[in-house]
PDB file of N, CA, C and O in Angstrom:
ATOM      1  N   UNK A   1       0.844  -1.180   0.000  1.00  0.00           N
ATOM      2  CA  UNK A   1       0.000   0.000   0.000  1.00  0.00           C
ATOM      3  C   UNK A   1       0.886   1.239   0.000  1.00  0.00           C
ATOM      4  O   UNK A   1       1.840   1.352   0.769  1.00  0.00           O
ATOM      5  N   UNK A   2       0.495   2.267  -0.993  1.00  0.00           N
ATOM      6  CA  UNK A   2       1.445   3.806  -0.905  1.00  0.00           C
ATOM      7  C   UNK A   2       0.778   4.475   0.172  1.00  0.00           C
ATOM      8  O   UNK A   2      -0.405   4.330   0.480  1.00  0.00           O
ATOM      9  N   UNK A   3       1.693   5.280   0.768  1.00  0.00           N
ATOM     10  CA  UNK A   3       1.715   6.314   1.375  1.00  0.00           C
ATOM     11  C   UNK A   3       1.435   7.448   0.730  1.00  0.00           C
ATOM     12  O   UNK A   3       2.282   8.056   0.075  1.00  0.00           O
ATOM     13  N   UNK A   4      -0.678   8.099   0.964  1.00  0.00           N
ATOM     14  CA  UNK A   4      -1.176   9.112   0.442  1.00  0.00           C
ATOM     15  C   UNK A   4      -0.665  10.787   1.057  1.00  0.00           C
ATOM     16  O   UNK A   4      -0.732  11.923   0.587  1.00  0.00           O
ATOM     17  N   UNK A   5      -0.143  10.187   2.349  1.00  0.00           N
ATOM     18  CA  UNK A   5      -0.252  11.679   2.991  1.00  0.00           C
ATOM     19  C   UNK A   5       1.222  11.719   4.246  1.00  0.00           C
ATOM     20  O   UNK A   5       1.570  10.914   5.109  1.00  0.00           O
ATOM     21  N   UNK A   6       1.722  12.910   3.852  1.00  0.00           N
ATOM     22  CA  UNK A   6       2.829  13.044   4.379  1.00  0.00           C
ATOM     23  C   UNK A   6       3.372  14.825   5.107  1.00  0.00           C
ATOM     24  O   UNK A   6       2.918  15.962   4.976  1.00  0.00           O
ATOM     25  N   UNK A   7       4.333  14.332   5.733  1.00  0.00           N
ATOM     26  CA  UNK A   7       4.745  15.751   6.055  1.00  0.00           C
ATOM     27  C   UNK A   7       6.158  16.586   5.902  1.00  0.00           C
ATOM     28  O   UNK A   7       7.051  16.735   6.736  1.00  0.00           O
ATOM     29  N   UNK A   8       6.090  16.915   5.001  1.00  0.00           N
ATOM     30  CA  UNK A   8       7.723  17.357   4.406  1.00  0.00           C
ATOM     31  C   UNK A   8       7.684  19.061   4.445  1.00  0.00           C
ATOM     32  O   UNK A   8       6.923  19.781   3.799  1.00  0.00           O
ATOM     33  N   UNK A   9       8.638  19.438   5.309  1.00  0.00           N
ATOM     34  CA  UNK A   9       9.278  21.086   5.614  1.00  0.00           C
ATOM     35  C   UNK A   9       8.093  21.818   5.758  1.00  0.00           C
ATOM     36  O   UNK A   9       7.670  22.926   5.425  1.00  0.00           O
ATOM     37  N   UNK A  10       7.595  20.577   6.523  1.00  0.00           N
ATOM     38  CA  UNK A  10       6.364  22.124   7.208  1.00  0.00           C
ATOM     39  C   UNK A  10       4.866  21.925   6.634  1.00  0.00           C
ATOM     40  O   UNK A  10       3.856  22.294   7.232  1.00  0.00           O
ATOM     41  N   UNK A  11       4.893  21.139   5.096  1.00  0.00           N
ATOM     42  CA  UNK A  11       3.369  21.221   4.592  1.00  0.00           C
ATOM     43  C   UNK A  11       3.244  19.981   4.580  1.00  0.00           C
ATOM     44  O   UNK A  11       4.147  19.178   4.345  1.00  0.00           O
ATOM     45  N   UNK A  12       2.252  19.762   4.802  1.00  0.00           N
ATOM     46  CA  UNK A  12       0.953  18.223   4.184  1.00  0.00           C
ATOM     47  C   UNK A  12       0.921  18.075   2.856  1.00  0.00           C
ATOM     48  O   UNK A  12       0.555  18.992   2.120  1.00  0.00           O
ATOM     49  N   UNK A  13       1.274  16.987   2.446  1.00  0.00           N
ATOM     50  CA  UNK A  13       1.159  16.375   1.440  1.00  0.00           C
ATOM     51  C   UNK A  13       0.536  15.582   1.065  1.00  0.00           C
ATOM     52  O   UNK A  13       1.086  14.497   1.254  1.00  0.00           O
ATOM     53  N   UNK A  14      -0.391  15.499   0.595  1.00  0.00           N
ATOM     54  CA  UNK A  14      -2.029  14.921   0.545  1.00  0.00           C
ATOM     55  C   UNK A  14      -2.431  14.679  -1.030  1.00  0.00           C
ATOM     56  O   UNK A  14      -2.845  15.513  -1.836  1.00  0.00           O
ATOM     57  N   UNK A  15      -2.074  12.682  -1.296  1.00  0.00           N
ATOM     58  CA  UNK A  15      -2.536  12.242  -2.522  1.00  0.00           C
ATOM     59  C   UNK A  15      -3.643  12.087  -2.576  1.00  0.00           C
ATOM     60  O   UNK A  15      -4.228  11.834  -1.523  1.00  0.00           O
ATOM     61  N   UNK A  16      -4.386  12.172  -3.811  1.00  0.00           N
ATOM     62  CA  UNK A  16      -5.685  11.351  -3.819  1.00  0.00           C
ATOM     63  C   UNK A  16      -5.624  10.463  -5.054  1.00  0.00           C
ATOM     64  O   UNK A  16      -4.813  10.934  -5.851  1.00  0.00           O
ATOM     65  N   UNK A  17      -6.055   9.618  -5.388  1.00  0.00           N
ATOM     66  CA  UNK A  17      -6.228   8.611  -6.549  1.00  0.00           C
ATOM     67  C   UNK A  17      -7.484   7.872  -7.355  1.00  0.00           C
ATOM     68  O   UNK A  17      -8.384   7.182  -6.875  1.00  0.00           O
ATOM     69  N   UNK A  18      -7.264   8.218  -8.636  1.00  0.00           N
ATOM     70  CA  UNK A  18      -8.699   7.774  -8.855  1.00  0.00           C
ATOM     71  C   UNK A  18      -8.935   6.994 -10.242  1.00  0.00           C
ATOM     72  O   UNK A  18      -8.128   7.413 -11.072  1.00  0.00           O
ATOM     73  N   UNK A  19      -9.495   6.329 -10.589  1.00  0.00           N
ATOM     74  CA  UNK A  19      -9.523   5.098 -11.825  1.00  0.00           C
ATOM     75  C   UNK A  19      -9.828   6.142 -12.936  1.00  0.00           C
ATOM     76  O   UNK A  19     -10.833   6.845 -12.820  1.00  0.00           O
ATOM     77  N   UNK A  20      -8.952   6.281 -14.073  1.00  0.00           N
ATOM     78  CA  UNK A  20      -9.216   7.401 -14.997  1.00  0.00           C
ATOM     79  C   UNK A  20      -8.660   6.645 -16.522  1.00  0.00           C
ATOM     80  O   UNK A  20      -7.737   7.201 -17.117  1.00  0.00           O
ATOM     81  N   UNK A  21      -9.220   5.475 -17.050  1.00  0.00           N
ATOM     82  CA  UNK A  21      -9.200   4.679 -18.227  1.00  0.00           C
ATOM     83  C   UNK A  21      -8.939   5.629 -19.460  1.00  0.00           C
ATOM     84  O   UNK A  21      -9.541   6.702 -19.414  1.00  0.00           O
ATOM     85  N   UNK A  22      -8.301   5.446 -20.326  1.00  0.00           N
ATOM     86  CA  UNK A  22      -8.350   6.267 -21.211  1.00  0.00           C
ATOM     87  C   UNK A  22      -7.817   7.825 -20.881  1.00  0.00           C
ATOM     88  O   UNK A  22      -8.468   8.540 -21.643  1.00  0.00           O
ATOM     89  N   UNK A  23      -7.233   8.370 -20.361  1.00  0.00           N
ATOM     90  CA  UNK A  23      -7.362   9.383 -19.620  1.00  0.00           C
ATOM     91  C   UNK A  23      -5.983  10.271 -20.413  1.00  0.00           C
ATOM     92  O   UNK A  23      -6.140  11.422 -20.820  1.00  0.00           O
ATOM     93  N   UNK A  24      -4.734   9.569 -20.533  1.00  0.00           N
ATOM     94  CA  UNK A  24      -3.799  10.086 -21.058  1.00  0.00           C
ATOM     95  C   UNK A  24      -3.980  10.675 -22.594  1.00  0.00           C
ATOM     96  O   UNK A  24      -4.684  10.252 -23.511  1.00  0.00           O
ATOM     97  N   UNK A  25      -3.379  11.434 -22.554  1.00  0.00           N
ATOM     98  CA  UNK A  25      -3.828  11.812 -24.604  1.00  0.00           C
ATOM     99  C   UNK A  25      -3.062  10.973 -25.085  1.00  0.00           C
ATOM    100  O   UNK A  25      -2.040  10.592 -24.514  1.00  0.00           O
ATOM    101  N   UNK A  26      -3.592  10.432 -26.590  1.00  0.00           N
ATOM    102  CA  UNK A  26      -2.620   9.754 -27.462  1.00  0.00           C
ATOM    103  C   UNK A  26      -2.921   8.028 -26.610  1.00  0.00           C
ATOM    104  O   UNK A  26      -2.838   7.178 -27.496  1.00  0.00           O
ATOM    105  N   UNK A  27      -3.184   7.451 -25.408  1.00  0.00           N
ATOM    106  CA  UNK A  27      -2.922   6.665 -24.740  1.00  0.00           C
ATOM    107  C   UNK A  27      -4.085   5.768 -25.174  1.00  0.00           C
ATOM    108  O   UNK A  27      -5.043   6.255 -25.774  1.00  0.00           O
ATOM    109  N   UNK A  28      -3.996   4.123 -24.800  1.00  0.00           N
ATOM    110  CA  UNK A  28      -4.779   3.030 -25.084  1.00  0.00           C
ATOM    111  C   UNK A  28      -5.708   3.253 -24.413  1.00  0.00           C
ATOM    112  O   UNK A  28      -5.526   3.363 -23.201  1.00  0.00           O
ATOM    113  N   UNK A  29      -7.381   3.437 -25.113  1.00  0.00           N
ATOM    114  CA  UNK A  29      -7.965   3.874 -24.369  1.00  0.00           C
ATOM    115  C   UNK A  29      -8.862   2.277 -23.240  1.00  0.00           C
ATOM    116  O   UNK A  29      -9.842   2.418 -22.508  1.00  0.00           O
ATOM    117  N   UNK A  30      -8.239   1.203 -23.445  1.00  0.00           N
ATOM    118  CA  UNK A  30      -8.535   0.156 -23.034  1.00  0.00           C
ATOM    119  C   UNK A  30      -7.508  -0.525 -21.710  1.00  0.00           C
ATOM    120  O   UNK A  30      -7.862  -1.362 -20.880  1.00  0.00           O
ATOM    121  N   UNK A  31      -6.159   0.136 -21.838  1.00  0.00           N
ATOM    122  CA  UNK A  31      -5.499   0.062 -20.498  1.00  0.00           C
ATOM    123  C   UNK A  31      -5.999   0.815 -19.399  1.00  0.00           C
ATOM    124  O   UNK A  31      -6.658   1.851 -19.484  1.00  0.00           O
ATOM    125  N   UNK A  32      -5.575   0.116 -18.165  1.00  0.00           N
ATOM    126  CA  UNK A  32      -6.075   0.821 -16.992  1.00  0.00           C
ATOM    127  C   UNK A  32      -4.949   2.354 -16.935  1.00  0.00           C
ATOM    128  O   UNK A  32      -3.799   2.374 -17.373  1.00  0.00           O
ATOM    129  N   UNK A  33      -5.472   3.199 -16.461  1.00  0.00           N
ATOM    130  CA  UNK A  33      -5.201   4.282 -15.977  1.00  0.00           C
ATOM    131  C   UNK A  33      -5.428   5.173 -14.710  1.00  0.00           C
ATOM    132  O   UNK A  33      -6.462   5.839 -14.667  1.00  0.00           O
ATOM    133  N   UNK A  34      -4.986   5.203 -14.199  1.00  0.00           N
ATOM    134  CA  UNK A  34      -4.881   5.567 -12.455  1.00  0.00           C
ATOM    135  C   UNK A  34      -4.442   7.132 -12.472  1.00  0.00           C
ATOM    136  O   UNK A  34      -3.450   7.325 -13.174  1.00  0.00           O
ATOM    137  N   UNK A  35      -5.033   8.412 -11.776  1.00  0.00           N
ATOM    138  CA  UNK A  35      -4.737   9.657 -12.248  1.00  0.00           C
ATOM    139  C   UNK A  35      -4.365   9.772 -10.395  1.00  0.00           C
ATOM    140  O   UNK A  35      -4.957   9.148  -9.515  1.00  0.00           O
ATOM    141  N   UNK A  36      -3.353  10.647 -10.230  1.00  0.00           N
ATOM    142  CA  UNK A  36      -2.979  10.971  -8.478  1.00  0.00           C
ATOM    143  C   UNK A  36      -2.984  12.629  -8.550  1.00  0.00           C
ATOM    144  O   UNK A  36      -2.141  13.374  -9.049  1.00  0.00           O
ATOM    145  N   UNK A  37      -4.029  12.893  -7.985  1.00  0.00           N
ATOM    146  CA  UNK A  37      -3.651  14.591  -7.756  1.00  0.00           C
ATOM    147  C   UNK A  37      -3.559  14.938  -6.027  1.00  0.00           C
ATOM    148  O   UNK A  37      -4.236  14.447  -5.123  1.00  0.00           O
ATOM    149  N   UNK A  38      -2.366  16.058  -5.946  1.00  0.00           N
ATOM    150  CA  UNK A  38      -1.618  15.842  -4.854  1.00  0.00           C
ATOM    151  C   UNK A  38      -1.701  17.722  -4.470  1.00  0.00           C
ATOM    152  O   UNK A  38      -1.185  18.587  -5.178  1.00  0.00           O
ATOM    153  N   UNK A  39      -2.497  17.975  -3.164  1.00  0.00           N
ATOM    154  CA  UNK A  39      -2.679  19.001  -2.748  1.00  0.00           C
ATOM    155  C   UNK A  39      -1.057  19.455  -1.458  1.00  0.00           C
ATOM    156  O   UNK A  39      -0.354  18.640  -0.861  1.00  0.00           O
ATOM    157  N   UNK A  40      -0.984  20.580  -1.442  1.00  0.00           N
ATOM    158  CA  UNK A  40       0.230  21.073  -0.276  1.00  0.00           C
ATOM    159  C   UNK A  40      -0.486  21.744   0.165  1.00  0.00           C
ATOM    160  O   UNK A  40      -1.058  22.418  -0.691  1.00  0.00           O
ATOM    161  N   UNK A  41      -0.996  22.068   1.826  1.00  0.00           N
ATOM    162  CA  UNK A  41      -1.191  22.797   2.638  1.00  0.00           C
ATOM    163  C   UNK A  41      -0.017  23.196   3.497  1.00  0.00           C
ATOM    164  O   UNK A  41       0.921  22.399   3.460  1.00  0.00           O
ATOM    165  N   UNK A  42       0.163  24.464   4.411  1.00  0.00           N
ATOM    166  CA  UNK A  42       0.768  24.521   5.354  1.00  0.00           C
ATOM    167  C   UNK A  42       0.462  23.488   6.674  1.00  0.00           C
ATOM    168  O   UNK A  42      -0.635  23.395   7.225  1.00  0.00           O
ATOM    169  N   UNK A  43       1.621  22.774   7.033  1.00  0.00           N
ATOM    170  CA  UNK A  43       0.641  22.200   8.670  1.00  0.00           C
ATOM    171  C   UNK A  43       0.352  23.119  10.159  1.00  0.00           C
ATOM    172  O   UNK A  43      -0.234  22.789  11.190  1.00  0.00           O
ATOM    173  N   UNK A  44       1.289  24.864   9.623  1.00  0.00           N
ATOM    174  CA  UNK A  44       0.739  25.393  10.639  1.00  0.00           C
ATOM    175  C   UNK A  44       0.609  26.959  10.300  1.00  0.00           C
ATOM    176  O   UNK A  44       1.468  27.621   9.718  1.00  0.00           O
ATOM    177  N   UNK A  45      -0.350  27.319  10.667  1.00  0.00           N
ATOM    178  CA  UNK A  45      -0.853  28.790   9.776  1.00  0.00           C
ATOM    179  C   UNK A  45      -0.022  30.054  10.721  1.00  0.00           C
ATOM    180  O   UNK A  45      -0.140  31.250  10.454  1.00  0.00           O
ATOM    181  N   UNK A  46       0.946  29.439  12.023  1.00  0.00           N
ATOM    182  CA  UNK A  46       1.626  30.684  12.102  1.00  0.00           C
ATOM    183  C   UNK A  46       3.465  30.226  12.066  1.00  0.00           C
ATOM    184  O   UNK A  46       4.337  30.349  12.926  1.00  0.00           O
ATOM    185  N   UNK A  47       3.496  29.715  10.770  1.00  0.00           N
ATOM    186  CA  UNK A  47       4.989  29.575  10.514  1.00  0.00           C
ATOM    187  C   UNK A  47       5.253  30.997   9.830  1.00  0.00           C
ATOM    188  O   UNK A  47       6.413  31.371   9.660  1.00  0.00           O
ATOM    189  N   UNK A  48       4.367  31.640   9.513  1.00  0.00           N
ATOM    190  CA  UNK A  48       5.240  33.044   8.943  1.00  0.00           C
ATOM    191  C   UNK A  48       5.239  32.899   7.450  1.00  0.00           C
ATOM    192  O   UNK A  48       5.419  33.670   6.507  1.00  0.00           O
ATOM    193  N   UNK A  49       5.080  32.144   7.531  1.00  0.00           N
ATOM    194  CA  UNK A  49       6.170  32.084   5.363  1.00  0.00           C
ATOM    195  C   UNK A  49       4.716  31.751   4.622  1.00  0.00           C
ATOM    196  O   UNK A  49       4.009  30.744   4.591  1.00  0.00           O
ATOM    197  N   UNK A  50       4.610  33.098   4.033  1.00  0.00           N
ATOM    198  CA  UNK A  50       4.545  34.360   2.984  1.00  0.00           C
ATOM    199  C   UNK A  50       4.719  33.169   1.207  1.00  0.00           C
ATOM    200  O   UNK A  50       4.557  33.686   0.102  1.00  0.00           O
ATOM    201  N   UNK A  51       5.001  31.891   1.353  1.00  0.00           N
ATOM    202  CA  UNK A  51       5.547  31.870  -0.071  1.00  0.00           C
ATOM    203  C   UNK A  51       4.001  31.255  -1.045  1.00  0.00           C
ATOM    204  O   UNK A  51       2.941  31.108  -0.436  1.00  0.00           O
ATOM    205  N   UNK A  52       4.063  31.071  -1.973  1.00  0.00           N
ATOM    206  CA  UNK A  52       2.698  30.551  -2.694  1.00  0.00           C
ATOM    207  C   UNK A  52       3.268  29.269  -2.539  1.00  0.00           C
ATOM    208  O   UNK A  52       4.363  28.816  -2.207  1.00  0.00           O
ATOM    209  N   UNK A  53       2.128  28.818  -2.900  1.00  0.00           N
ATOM    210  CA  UNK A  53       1.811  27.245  -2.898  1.00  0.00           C
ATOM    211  C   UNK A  53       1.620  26.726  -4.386  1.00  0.00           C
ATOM    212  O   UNK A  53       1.059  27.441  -5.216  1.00  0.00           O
ATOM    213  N   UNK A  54       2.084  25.507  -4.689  1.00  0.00           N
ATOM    214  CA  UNK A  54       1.806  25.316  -5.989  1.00  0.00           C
ATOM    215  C   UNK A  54       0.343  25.431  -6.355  1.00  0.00           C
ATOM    216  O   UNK A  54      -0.412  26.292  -5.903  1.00  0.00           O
ATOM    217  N   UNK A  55      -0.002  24.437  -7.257  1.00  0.00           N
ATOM    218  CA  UNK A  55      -1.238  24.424  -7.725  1.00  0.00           C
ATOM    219  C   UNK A  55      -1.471  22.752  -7.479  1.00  0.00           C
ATOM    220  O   UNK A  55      -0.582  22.099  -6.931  1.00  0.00           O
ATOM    221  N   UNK A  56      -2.542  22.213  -7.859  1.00  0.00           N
ATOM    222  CA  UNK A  56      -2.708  20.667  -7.569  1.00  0.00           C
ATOM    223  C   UNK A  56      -1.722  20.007  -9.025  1.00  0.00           C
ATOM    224  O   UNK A  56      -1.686  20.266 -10.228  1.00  0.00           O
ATOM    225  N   UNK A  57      -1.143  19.224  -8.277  1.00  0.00           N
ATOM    226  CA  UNK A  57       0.215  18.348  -9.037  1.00  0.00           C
ATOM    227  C   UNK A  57      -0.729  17.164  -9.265  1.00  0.00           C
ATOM    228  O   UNK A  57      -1.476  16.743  -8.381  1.00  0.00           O
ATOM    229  N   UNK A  58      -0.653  16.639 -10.525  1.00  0.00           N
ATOM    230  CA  UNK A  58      -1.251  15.660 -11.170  1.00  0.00           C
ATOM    231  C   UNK A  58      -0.223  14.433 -11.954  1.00  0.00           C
ATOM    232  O   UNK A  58       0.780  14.759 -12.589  1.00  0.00           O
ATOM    233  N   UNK A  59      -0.571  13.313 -11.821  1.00  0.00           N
ATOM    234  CA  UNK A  59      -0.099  12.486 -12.503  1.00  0.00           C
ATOM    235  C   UNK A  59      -0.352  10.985 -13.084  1.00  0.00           C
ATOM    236  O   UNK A  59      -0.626  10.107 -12.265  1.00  0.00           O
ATOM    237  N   UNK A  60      -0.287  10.731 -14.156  1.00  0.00           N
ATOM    238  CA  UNK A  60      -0.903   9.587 -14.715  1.00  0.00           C
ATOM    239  C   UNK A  60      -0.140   8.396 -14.420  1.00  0.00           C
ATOM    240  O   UNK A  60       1.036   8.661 -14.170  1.00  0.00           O
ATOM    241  N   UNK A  61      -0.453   7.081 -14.365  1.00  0.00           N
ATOM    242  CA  UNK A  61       0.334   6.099 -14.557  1.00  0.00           C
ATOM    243  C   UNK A  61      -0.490   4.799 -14.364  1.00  0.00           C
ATOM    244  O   UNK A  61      -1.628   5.047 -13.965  1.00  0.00           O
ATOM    245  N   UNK A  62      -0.249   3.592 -14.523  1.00  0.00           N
ATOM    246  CA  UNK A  62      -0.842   2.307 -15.037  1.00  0.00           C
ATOM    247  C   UNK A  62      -1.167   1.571 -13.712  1.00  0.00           C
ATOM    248  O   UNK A  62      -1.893   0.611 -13.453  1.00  0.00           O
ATOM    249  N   UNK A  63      -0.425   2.310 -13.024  1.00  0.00           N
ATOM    250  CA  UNK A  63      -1.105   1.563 -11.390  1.00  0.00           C
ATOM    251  C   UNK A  63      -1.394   2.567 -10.223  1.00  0.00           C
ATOM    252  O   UNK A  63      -0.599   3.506 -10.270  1.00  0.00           O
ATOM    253  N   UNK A  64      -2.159   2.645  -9.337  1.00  0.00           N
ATOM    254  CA  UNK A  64      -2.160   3.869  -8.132  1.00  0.00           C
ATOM    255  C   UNK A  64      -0.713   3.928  -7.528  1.00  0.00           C
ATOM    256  O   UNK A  64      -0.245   5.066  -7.580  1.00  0.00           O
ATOM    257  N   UNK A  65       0.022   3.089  -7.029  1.00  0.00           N
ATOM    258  CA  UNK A  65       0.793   3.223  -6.014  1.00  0.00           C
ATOM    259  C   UNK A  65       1.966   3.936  -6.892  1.00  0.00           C
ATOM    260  O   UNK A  65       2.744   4.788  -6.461  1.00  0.00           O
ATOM    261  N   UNK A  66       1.926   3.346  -8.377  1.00  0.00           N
ATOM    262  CA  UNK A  66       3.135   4.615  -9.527  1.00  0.00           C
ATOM    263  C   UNK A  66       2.425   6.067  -9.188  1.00  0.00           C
ATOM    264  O   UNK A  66       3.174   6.958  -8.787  1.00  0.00           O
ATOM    265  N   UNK A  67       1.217   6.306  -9.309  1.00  0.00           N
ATOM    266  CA  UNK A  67       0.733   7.266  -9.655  1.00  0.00           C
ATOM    267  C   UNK A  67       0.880   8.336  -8.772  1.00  0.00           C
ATOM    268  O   UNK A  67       1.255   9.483  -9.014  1.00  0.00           O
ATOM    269  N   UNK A  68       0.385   7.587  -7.238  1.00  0.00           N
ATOM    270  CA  UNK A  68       0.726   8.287  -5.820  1.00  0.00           C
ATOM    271  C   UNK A  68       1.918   8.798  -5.841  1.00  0.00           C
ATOM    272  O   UNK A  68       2.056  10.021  -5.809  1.00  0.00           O
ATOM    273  N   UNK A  69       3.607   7.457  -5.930  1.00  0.00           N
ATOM    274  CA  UNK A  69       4.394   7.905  -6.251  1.00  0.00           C
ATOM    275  C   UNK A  69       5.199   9.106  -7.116  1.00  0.00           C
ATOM    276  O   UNK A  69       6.137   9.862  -6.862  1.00  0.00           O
ATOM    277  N   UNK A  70       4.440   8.901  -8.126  1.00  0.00           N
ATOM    278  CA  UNK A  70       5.369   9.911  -8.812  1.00  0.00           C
ATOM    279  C   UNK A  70       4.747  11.426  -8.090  1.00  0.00           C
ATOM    280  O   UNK A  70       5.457  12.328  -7.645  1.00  0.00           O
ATOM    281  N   UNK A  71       3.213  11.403  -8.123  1.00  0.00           N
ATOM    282  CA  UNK A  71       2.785  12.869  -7.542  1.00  0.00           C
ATOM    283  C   UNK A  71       3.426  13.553  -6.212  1.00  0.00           C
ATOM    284  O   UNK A  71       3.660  14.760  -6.150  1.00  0.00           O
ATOM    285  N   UNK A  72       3.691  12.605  -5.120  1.00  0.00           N
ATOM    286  CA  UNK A  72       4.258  12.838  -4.085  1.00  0.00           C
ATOM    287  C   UNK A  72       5.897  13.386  -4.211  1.00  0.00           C
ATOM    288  O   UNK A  72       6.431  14.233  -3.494  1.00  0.00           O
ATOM    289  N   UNK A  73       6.503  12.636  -5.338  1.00  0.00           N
ATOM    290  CA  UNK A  73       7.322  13.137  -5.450  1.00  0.00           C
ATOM    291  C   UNK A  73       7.591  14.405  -6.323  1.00  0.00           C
ATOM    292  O   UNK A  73       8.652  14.997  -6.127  1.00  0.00           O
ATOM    293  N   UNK A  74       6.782  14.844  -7.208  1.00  0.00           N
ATOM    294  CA  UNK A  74       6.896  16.163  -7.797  1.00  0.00           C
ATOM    295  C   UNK A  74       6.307  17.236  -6.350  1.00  0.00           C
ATOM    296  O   UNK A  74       6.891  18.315  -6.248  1.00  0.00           O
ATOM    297  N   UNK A  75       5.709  17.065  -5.785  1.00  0.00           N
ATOM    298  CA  UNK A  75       5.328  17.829  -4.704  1.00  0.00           C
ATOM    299  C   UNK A  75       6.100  17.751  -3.858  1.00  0.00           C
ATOM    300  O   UNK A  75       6.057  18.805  -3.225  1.00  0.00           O
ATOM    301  N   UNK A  76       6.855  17.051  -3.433  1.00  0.00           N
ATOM    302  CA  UNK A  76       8.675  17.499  -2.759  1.00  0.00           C
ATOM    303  C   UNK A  76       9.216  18.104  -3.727  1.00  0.00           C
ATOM    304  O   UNK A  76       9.880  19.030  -3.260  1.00  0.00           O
ATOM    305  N   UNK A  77       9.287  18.072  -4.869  1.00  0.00           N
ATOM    306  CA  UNK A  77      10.358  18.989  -5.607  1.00  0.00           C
ATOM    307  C   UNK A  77       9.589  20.256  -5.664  1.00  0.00           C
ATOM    308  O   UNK A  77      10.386  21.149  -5.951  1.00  0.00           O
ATOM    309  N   UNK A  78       8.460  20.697  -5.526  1.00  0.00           N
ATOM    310  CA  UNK A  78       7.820  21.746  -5.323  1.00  0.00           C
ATOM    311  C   UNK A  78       8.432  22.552  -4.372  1.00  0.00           C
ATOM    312  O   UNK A  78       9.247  23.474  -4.410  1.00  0.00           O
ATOM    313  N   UNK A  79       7.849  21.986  -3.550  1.00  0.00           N
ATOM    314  CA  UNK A  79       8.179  22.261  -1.979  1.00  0.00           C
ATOM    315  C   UNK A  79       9.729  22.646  -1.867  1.00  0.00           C
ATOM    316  O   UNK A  79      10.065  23.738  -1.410  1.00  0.00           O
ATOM    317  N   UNK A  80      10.512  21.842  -2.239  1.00  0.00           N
ATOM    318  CA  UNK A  80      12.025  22.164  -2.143  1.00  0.00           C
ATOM    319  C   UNK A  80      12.631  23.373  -3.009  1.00  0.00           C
ATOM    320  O   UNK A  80      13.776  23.785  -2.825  1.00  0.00           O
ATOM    321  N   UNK A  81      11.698  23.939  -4.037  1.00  0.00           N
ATOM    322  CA  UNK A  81      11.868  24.983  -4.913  1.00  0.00           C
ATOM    323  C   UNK A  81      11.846  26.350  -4.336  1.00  0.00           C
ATOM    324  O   UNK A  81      12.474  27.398  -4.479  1.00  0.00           O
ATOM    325  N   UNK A  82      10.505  25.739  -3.372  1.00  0.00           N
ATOM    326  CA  UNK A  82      10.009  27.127  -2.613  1.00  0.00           C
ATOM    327  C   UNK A  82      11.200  27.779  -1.560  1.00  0.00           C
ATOM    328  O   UNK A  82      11.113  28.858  -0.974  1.00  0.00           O
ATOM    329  N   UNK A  83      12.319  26.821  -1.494  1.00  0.00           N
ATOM    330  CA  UNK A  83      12.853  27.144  -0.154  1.00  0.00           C
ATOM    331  C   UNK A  83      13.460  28.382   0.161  1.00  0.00           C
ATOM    332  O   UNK A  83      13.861  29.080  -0.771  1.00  0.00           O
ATOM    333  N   UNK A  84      13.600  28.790   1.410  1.00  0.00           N
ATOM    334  CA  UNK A  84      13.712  29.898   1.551  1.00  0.00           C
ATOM    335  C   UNK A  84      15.506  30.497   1.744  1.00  0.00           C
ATOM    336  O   UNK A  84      16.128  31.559   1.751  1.00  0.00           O
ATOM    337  N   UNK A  85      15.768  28.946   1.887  1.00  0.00           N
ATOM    338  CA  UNK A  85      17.146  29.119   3.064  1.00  0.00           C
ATOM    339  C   UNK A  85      18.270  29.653   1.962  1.00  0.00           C
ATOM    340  O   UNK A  85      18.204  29.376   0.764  1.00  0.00           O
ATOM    341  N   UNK A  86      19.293  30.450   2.553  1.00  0.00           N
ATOM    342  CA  UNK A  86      20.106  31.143   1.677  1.00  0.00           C
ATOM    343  C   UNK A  86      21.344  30.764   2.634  1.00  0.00           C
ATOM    344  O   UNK A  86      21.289  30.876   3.859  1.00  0.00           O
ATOM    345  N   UNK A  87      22.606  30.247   1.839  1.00  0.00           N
ATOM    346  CA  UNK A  87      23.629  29.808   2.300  1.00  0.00           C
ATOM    347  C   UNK A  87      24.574  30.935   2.296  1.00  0.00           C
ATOM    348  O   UNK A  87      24.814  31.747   1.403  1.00  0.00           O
ATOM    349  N   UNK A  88      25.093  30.810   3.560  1.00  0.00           N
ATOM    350  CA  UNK A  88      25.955  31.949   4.244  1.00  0.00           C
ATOM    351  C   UNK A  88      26.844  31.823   3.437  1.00  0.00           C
ATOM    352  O   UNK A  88      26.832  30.800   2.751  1.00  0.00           O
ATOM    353  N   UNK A  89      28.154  33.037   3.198  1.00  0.00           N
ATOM    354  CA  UNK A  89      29.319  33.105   2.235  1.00  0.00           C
ATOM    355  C   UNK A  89      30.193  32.818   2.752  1.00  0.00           C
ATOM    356  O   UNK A  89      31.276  32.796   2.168  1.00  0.00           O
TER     357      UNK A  89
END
C-alpha cells in the first residue's frame, strides 16, 4: 500500500487517486489508468512564510501506487523549490 499523505518542511502532502481509463492523450484507451492529484497545505498557519503554494500536481500512470508515487514526489520537488534558506558566504 502507498503512502497518500505526508509531512515534508512544514506542509501536508495529501494524494488522492482515482480510476481514470483512457485518460492520457494519445494513450490506449482500453489500459487501466490511475490519475494521483496531490494538494500542499501549510501544517501550521503561524509559521510566517509568505511563499505561494503550488497548484494541484497531477499524474498519470498504469497503477495507483506509480501514480501516488510519482505525484508525491513532484510535490517534494515543489516544496524544495520554494525554499527559503540562503547559504551563508
Amino acid at each position: 500500500m502507498s503512502q497518500n499523505n505526508a509531512i515534508y518542511k512544514g506542509f501536508r502532502v495529501s494524494a488522492r487517486v482515482r480510476h481514470a481509463p483512457g485518460a492520457v492523450p494519445g494513450g490506449d484507451p482500453f489500459q487501466p489508468c490511475f490519475l494521483a492529484t496531490v494538494t500542499i497545505t501549510p501544517v501550521s498557519t503561524g509559521m510566517g512564510s509568505r511563499r505561494r503554494l503550488p497548484p494541484l500536481i497531477q499524474h498519470f500512470a498504469n497503477a495507483p501506487h506509480a501514480a501516488i508515487a510519482l505525484a508525491l514526489s513532484s510535490a517534494r520537488d515543489a516544496i524544495d523549490g520554494m525554499s527559503t534558506f540562503v547559504r551563508g558566504r
